[in-house]
C-alpha positions as a Python dict, from the first residue, in 0.01 Angstrom:
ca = {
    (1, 'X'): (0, 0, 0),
    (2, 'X'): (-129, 327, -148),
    (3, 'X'): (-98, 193, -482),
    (4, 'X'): (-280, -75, -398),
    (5, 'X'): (-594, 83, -193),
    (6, 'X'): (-651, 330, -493),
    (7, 'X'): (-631, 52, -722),
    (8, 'X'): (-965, -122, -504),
    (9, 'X'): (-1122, 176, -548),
    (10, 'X'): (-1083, 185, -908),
    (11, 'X'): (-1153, -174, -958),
    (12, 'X'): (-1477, -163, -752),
    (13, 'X'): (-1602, 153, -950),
    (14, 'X'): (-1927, 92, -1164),
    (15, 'X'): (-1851, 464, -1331),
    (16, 'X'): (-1996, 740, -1099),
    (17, 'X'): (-2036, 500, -785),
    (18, 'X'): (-1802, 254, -556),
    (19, 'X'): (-1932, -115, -490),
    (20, 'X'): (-1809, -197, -140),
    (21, 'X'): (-1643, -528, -279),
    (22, 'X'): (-1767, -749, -620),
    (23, 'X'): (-2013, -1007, -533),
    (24, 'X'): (-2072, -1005, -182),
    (25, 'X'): (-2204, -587, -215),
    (26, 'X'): (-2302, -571, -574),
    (27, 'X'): (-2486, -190, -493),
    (28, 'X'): (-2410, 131, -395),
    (29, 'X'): (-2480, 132, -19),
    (30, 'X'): (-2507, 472, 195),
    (31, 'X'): (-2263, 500, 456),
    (32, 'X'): (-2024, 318, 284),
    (33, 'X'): (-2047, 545, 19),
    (34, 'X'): (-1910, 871, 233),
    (35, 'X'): (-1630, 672, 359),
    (36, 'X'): (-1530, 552, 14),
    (37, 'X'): (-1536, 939, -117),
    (38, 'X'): (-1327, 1020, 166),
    (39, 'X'): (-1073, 817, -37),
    (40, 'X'): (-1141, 930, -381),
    (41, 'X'): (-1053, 1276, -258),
    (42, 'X'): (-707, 1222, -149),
    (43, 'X'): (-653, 1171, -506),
    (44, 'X'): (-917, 1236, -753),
    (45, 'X'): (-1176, 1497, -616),
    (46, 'X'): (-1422, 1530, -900),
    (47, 'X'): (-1478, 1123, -868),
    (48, 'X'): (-1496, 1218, -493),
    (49, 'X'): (-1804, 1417, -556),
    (50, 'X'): (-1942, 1214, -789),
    (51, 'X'): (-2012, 928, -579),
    (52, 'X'): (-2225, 1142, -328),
    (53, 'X'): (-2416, 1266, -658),
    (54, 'X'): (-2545, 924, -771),
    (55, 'X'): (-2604, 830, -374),
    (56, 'X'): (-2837, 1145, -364),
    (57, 'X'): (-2990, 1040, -690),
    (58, 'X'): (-3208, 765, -512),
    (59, 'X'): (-3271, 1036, -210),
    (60, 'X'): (-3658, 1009, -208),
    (61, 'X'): (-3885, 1359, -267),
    (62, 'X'): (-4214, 1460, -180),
    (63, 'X'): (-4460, 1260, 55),
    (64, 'X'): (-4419, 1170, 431),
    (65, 'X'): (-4018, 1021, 383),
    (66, 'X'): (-3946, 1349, 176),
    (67, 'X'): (-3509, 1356, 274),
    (68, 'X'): (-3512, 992, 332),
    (69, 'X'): (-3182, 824, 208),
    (70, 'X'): (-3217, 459, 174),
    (71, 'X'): (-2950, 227, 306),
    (72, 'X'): (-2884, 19, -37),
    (73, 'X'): (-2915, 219, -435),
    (74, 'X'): (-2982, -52, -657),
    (75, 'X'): (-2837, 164, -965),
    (76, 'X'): (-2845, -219, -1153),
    (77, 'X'): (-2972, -493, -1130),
    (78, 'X'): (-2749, -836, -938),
    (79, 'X'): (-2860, -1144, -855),
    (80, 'X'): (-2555, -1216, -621),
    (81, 'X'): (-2699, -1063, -316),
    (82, 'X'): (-3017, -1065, -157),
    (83, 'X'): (-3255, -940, -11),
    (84, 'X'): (-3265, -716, -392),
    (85, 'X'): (-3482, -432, -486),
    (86, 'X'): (-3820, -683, -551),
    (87, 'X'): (-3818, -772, -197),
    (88, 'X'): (-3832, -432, -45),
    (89, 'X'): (-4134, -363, -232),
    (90, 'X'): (-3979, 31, -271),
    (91, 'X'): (-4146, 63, -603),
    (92, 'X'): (-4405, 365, -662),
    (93, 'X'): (-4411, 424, -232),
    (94, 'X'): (-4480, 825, -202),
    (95, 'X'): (-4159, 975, -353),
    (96, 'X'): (-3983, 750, -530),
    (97, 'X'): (-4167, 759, -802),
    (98, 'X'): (-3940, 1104, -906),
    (99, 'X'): (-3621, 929, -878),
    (100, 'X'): (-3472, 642, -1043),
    (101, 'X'): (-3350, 506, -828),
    (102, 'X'): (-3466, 165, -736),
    (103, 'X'): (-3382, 147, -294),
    (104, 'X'): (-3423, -22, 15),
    (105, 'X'): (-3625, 100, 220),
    (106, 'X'): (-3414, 196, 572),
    (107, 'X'): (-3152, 431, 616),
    (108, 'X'): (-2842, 372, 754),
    (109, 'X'): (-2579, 617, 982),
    (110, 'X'): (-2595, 969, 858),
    (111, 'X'): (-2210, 1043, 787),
    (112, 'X'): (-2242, 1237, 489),
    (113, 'X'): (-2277, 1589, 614),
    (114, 'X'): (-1949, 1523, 800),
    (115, 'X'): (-1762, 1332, 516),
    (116, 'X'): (-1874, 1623, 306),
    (117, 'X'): (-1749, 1877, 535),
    (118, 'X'): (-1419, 1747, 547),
    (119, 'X'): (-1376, 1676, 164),
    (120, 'X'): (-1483, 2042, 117),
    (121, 'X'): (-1202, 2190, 397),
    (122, 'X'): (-961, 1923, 213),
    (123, 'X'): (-1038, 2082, -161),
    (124, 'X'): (-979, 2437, -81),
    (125, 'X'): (-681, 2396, 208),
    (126, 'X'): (-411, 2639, 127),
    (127, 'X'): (-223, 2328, -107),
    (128, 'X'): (-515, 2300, -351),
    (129, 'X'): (-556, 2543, -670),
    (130, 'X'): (-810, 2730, -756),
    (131, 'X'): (-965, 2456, -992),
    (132, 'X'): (-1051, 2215, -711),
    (133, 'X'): (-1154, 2465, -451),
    (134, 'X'): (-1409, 2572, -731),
    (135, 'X'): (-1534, 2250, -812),
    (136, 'X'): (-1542, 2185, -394),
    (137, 'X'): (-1732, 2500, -411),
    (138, 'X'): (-1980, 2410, -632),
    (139, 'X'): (-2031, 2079, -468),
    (140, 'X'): (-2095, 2159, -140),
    (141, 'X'): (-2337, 2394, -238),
    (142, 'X'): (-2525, 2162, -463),
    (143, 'X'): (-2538, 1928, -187),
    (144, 'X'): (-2633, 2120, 90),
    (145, 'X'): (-3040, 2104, 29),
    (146, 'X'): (-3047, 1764, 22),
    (147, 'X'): (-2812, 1727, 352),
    (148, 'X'): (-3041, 1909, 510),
    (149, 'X'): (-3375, 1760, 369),
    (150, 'X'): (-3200, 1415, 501),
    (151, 'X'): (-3146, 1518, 874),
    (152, 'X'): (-3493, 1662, 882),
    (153, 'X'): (-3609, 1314, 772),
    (154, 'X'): (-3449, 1192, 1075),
    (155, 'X'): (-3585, 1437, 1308),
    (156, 'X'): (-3919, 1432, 1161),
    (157, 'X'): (-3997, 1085, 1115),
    (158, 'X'): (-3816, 894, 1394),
    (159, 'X'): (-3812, 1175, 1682),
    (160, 'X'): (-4193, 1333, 1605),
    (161, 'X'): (-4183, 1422, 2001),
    (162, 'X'): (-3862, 1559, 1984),
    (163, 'X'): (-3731, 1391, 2264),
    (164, 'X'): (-3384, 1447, 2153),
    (165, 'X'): (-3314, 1047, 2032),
    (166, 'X'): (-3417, 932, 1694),
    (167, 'X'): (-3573, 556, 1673),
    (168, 'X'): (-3374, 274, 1459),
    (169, 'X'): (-3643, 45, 1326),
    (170, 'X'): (-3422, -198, 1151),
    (171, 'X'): (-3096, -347, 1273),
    (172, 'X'): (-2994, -337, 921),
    (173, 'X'): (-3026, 40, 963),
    (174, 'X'): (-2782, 52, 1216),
    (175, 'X'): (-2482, -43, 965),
    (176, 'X'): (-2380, -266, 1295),
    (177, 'X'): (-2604, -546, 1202),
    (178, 'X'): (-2605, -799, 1406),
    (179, 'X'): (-2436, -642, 1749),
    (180, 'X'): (-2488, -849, 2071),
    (181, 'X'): (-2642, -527, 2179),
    (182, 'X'): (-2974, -604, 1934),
    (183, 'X'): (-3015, -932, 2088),
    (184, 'X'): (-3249, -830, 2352),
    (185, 'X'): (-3512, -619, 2164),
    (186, 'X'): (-3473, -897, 1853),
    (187, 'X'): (-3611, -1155, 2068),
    (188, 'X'): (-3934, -966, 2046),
    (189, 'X'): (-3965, -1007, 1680),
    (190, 'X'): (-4117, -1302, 1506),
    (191, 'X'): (-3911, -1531, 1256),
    (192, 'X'): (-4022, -1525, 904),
    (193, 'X'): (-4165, -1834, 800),
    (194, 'X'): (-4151, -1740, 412),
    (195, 'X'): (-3886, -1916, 184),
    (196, 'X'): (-3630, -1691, 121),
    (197, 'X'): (-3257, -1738, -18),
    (198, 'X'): (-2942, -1598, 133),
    (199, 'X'): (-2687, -1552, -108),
    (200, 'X'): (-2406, -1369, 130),
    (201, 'X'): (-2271, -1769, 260),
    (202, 'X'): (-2122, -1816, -105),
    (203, 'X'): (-1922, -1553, -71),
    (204, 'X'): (-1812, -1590, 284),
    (205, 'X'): (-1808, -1827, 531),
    (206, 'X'): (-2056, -1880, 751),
    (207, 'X'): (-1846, -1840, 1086),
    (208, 'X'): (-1804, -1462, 980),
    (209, 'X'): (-2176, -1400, 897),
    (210, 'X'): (-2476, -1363, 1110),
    (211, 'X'): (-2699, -1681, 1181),
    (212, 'X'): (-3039, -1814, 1015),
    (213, 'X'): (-3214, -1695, 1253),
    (214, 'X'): (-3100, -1339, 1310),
    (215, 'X'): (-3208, -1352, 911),
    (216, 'X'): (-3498, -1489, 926),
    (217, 'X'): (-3577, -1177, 1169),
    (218, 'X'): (-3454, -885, 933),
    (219, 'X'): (-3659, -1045, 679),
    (220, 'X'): (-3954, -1029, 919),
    (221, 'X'): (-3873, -647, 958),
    (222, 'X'): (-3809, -559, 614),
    (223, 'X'): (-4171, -731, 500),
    (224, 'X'): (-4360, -528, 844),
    (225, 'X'): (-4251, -213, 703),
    (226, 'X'): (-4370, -277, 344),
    (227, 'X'): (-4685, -383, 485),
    (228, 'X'): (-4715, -32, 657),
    (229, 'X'): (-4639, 104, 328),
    (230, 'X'): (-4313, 298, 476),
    (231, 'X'): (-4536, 550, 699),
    (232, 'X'): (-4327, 698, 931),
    (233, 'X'): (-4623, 739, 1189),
    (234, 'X'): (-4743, 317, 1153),
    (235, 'X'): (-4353, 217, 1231),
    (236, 'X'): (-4344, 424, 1543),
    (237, 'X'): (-4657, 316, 1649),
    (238, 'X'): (-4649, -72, 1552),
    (239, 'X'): (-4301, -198, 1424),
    (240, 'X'): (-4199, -456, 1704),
    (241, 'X'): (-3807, -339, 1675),
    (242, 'X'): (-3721, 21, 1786),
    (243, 'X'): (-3417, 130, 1944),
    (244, 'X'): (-3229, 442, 2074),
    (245, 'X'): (-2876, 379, 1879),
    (246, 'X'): (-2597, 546, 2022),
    (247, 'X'): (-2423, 456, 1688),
    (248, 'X'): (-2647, 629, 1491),
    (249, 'X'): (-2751, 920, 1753),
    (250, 'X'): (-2365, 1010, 1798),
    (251, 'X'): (-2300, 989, 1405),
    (252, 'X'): (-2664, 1229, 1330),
    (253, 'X'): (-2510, 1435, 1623),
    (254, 'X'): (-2169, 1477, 1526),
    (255, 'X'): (-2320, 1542, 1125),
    (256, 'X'): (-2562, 1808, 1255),
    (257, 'X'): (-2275, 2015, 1408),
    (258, 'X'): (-2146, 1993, 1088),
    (259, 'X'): (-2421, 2081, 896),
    (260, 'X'): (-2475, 2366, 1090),
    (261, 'X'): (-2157, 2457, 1012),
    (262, 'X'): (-2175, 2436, 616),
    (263, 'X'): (-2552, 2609, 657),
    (264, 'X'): (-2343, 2908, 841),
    (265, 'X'): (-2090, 2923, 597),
    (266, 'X'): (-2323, 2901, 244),
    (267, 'X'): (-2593, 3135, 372),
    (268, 'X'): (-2855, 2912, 530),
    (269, 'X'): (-2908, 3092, 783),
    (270, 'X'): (-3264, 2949, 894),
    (271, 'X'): (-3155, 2584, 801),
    (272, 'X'): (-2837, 2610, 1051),
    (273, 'X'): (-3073, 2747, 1354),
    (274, 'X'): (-3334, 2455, 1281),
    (275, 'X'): (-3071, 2164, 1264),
    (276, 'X'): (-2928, 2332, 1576),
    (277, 'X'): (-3203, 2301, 1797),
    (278, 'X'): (-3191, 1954, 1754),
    (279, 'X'): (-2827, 1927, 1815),
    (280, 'X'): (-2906, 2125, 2119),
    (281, 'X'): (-3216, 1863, 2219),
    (282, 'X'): (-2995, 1563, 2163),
    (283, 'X'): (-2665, 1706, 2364),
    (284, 'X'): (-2900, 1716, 2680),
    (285, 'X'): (-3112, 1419, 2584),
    (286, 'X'): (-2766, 1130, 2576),
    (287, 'X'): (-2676, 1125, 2925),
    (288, 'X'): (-2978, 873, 2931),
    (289, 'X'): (-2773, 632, 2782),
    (290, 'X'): (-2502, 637, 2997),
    (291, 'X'): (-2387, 312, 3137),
    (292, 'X'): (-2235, 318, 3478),
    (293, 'X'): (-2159, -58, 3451),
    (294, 'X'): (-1980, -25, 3176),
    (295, 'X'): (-1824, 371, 3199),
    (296, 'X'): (-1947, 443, 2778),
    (297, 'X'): (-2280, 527, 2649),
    (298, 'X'): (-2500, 196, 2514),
    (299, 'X'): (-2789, 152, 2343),
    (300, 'X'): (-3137, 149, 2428),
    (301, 'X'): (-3470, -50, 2406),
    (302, 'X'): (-3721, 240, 2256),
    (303, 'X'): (-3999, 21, 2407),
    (304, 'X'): (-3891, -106, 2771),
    (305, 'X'): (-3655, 206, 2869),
    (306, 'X'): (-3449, -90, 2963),
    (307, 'X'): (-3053, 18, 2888),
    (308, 'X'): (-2873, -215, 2678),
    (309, 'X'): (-2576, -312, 2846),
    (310, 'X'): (-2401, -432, 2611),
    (311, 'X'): (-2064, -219, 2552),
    (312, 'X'): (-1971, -179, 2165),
    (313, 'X'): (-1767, 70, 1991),
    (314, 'X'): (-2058, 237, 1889),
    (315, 'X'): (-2065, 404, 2226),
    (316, 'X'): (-1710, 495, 2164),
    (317, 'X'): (-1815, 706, 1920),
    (318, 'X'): (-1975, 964, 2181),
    (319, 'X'): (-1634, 1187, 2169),
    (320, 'X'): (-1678, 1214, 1755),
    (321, 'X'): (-2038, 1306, 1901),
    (322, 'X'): (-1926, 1621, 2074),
    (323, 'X'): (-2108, 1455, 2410),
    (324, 'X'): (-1960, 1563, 2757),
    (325, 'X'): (-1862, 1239, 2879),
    (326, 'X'): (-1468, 1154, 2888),
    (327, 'X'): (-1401, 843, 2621),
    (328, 'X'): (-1038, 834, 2694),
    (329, 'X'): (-1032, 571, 3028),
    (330, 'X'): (-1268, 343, 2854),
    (331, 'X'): (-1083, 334, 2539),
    (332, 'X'): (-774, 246, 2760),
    (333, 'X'): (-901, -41, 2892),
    (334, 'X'): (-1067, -149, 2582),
    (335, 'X'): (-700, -125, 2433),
    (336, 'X'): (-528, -328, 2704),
    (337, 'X'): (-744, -594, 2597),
    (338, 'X'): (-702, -668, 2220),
    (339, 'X'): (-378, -618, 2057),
    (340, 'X'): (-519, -482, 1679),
    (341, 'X'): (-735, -206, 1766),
    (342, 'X'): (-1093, -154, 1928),
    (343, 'X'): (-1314, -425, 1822),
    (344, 'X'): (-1701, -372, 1787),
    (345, 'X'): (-1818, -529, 2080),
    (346, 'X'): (-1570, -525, 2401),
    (347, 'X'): (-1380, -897, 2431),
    (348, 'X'): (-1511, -912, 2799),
    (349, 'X'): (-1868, -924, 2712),
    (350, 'X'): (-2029, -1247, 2721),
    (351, 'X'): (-2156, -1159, 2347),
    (352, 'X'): (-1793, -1106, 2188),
    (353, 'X'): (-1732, -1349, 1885),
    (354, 'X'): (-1418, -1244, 1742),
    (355, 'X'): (-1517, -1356, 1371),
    (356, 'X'): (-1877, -1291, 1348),
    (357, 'X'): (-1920, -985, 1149),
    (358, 'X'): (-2055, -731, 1401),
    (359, 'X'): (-1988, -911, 1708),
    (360, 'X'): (-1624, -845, 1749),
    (361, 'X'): (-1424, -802, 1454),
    (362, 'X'): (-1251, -436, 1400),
    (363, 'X'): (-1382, -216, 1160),
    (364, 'X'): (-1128, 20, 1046),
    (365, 'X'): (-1365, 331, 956),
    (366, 'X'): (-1472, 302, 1296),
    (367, 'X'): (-1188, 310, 1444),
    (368, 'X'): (-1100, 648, 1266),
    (369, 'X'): (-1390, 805, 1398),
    (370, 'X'): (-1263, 716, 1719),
    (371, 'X'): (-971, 860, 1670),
    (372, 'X'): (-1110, 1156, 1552),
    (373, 'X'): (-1296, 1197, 1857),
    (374, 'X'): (-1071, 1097, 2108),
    (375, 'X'): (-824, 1409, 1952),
    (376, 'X'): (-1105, 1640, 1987),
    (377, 'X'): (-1165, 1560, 2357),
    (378, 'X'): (-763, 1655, 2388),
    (379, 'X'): (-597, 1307, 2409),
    (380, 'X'): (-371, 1326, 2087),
    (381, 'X'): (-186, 1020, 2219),
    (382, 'X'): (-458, 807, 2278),
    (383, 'X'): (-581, 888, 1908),
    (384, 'X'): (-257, 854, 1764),
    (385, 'X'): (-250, 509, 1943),
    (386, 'X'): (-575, 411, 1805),
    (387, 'X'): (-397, 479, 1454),
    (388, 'X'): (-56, 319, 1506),
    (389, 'X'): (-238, 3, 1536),
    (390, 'X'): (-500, 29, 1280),
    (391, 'X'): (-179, 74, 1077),
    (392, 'X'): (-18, -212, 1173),
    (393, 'X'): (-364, -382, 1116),
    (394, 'X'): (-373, -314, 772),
    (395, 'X'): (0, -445, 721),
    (396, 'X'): (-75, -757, 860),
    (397, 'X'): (-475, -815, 743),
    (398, 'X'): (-468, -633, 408),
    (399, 'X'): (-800, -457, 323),
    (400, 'X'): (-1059, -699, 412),
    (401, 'X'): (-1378, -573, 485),
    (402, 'X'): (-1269, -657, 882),
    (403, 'X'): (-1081, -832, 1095),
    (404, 'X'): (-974, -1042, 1395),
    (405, 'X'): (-891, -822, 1669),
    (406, 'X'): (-711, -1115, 1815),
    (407, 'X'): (-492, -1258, 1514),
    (408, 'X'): (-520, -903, 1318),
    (409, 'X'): (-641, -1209, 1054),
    (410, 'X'): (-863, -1042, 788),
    (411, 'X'): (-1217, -1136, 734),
    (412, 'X'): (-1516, -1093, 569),
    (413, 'X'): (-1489, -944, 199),
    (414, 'X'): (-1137, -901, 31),
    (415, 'X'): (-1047, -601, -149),
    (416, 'X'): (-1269, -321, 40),
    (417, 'X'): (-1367, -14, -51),
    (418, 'X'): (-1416, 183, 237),
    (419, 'X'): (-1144, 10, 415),
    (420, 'X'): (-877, 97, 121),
    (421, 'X'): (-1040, 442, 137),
    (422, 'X'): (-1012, 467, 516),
    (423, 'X'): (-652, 355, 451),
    (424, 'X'): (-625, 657, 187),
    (425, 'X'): (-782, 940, 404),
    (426, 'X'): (-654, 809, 797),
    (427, 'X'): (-286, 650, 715),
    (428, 'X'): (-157, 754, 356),
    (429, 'X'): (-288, 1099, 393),
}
């Protein structure tokens, strides 16, 4: 299966970047595009590094999104997926005119300083030579300004009061789409009554996809923040959808501690003690989201204060967050109750749909930062658990872009990048 993962990655390489899969993802997109370097680097770092370089090519400069990092880098042009570049409306907003790069216009979960992190302790471990612990090196240090320029965004323009929990304005922006856990603050937002034309349901079913109208209401959000002409300070104050993520706050927390950690090691001395006051903010700020109902962290409404009780693995990922609560009973019981790994929303919610994109299927990145954390909080057997049967997930499903946590069926996209580099990096490695 090696063979075979690094031969996805190849095939879905558009020379310096990684589709996630032909067709369906036509575009580079951002957090897929850490995982997928994760894979490169197990056995070809320079392309490793690469593919972070042309994501940070569409990183926007100057003006009040300075550090933003759009969710989708449309390095050329498709017509097999919408919405495209047009209906963003990106084009000439205050600092993008500098780059290139044609984008969407929200972000997506910061993993890069992380990914980045790890591909840099990878390249100059005691088995490397000199050549790619130079190039790592180099890298790293290349990449570092705009790492931090990107968390600032965050802190800046979706926690101005520094409360400690950044604002999603864009289920889209979560990377979890369309989680039970968004239904409640969705229902808020109007339905688009524009013509528009999904192209995702000729490439995959429409039992694995979100519905019409869930669409109908991301197109609603994605034209709202055009209209405010991407000003951080109009979304807070006016967009209809904002939510404290636990997926994203956990990932931006967990990336942070990293940061800090490159800033330490390069020399950035004043960059490391900014990014961890925030860290700091955010470690004390979480316990907000606790759920007692459901023993994990959940999600938010930004606008009630209303807890979303709604328990997804996104609130597993509070270990690989460095928060203080104990993951390992929850993930226990979450385990005793699929057979092929923890599935992204838990099967006794009322909103689990086992084929519906984000709505139950397992995600096997996820489930690797799961693992990760669940080893850092000190249960090595629960993590190694995790990754027996994401294993025996990818024997039996291949590496589809997710899968049935109750048949271990694969669904969604065939031949996946970041799940044949998740492979690469979690199992191979």
């Amino acid at each position: 299966m090696q063979e075979q993962a690094r031969a996805i990655l190849r095939h879905n390489d558009r020379g310096g970047y990684t589709v996630p899969t032909a067709g369906l993802y036509p575009f580079q997109w951002n957090w897929d595009a850490s995982v997928t370097a994760l894979g490169w680097m197990t056995f070809d770092p320079a392309r490793a590094w690469e593919e972070l370089r042309w994501l940070f090519k569409g990183q926007w400069r100057g003006g009040p999104n300075d550090g933003f990092l759009a969710q989708i880098h449309f390095h050329v042009p498709s017509d097999t997926y919408f919405p495209g570049p047009d209906e963003w409306g990106t084009d000439g907003a205050s600092g993008t005119e500098q780059i290139g790069t044609r984008t969407s216009s929200i972000s997506q979960p910061p993993l890069h300083a992380s990914i980045v992190r790890w591909m840099w302790e990878r390249g100059t471990g005691p088995d490397q030579d000199a050549a790619v612990g130079g190039l790592c090196e180099s890298a790293v240090r290349e990449l570092l300004p705009r790492l931090v320029a990107h968390h600032l965004w965050w802190y800046r323009t979706r926690d101005p009061q520094r409360t400690g929990l950044v604002v999603n304005i864009h289920p889209w922006e979560s990377g979890m789409d369309n989680s039970p856990a968004w239904d409640a603050p969705l229902s808020r937002v109007p339905r688009t009554t524009r013509p528009y034309e999904r192209r995702d349901l000729g490439h995959v079913d429409a039992s694995m996809r979100p519905s019409r109208e869930f669409y109908d209401r991301m197109v609603y959000l994605m034209d709202f923040n055009r209209a405010q002409r991407f000003e951080p300070e109009a979304l807070l104050r006016l967009c209809p959808y904002q939510v404290h993520d636990i997926g994203i706050i956990s990932i931006l927390q967990r990336a942070s501690r990293d940061l800090v950690h490159l800033c330490q090691t390069f020399g950035l001395v004043a960059e490391a003690a900014q990014i961890a006051a925030r860290v700091e903010l955010t470690q004390r700020a979480v316990q907000a989201l606790w759920s007692d109902r459901w023993q994990q962290y959940v999600s938010r409404d930004a606008g009630t204060g209303e807890l979303l009780e709604v328990p997804c693995s996104a609130g597993l990922l509070a270990a690989y967050a460095g928060f203080e609560n104990d993951a390992g009973p929850t993930v226990r019981a979450w385990l005793a109750e699929t057979p092929f790994g923890l599935p992204s929303t838990r099967s006794t919610c009322s909103g689990f749909e086992p084929l519906r994109y984000w709505r139950g299927p397992v995600w096997q990145h996820i489930n690797m930062l799961i693992a990760r954390g669940l080893a850092d909080q000190g249960h090595g057997a629960l993590a190694q658990e995790v990754r027996t049967r994401s294993e025996q997930l990818f024997a039996r499903g291949g590496f589809s872009e997710y899968y049935d946590p109750l048949s271990g069926k694969g669904l969604g996209g065939k031949s996946f990048s970041w799940t044949a580099a998740t492979y690469l990096h979690w199992i191979a490695s």
